[in-house]
N, C-alpha and C positions, 0 to 999 in steps of 0.2 A: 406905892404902886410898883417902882423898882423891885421890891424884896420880893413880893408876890410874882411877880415874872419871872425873878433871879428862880425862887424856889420850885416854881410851878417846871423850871427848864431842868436842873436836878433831878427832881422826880424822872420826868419824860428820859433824861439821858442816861440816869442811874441804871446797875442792873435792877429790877424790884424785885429784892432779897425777900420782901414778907409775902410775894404773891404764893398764891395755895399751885400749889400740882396738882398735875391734870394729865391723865394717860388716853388716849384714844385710840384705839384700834377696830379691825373685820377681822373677822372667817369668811372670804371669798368661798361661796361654796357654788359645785354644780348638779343637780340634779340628778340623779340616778338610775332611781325604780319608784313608783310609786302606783297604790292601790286604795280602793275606795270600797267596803268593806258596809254594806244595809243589810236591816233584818226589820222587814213589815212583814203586818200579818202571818208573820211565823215562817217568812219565806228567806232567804239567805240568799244576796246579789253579790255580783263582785264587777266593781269599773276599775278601766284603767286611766279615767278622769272624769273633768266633765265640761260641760261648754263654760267658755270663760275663763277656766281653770287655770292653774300651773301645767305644764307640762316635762316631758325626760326630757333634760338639754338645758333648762333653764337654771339661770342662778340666783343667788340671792347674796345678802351678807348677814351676819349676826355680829352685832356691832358691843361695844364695851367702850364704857365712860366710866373712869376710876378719878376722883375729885378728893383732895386734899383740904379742908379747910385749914381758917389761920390758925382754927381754936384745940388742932391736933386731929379731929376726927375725918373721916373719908365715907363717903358714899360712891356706889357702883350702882350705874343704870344699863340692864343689860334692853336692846331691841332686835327688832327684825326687820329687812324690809320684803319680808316673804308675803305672797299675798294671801295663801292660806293658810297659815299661823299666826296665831294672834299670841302677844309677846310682850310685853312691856314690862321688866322687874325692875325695881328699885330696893336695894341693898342699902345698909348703912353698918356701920361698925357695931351699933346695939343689939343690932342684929344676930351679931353670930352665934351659932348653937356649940361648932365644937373645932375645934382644929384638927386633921386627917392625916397623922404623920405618917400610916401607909402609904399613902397617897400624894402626899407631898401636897394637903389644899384644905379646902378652908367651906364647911356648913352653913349656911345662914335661914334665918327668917323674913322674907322680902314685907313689903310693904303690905302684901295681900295675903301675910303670913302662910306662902308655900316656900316650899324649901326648896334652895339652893345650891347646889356643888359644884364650886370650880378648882380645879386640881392642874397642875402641869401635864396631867394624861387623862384628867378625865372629865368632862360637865355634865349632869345633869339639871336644866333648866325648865323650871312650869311655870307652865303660860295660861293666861285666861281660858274657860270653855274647855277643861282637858284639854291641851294646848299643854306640848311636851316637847322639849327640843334634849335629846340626850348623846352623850361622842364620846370616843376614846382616840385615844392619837396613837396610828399605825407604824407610822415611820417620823423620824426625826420632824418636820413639821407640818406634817401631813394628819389632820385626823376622816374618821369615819362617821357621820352625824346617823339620826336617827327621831325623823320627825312624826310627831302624830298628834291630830285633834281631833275632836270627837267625844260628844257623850249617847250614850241612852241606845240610840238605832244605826245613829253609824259613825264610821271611822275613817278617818282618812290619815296616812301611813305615807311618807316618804322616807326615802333613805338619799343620801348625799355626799360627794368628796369634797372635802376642803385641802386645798392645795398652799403651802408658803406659808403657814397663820405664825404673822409677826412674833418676835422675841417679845414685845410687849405686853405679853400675856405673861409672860416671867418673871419680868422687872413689876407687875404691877403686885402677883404674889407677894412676892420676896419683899415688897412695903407692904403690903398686909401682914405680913410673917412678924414684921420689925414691930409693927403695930401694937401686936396680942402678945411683942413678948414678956 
């Protein structure tokens, strides 16, 4: 019973060398412009929202979970908690289609087999229902997003600033980078 307590306090006080890495970070972002884009009966509307909606002013985040297993491999679950974008990708290292060395980033095929880019300057993310989150980064850590959902009759288009987005986004690269080398 001693040993098993001895050992169980070891563990607990050890560092835990074989735990998996784990990156988490947002894109703090705020609201812009945003337009709402119908075509019934052959007619062409245009809102500047709608009841219930998002509104200019409001923010969101787009959040990144980069997971390391023990067995070598990594998966990336990109979300949102925007309430008119629907969002959820899940990446995995089998996934990737191609490495972006213009770009400095990395192609994938998500779980819903839509494609993926995330670059140190650039993302383009798709999301369920047309359901499009796409950015390039304007100033050191500042990017410009570019949202839109929508199929068939209408659309709906946000644009957004994201202000500060963590080093995190670089450190999780550059192990992906290490990864495919």
């Amino acid at each position: 019973m001693r040993i098993i307590y001895a050992l169980s306090l070891i563990l607990l006080l050890t560092p835990n060398v074989m735990a998996a890495e784990e990156i988490n970070f947002s894109f703090s972002c705020k609201v812009l412009d945003q337009q709402i884009l119908e075509v019934m009966d052959g007619k062409s509307s245009r809102y500047s929202g709608y009841k219930g909606g998002g509104s200019i002013g409001d923010t969101f985040k787009l959040s990144f979970s980069y997971d390391e297993s023990l067995d070598g491999s990594y998966a990336l679950a990109i979300r949102t908690d925007h309430e008119d974008v629907v969002l959820g990708s899940f990446i995995s290292d089998g996934g990737l289609v191609s490495q972006i060395g213009d770009w400095n980033g990395f192609e994938w095929k998500d779980s819903s087999d839509d494609i993926q880019l995330i670059s140190q300057d650039i993302l383009n993310i798709e999301g369920i229902g047309g359901a499009l989150i796409t950015g390039r980064r304007y100033y050191k850590d500042d990017w410009n997003l570019l949202l839109r959902n929508g199929l068939f009759d209408d659309v709906f288009i946000q644009t957004a600033n994201c202000m500060n987005v963590p080093d995190e986004l670089g450190i999780m690269l550059e192990k992906i980078r290490i990864f495919h080398k």
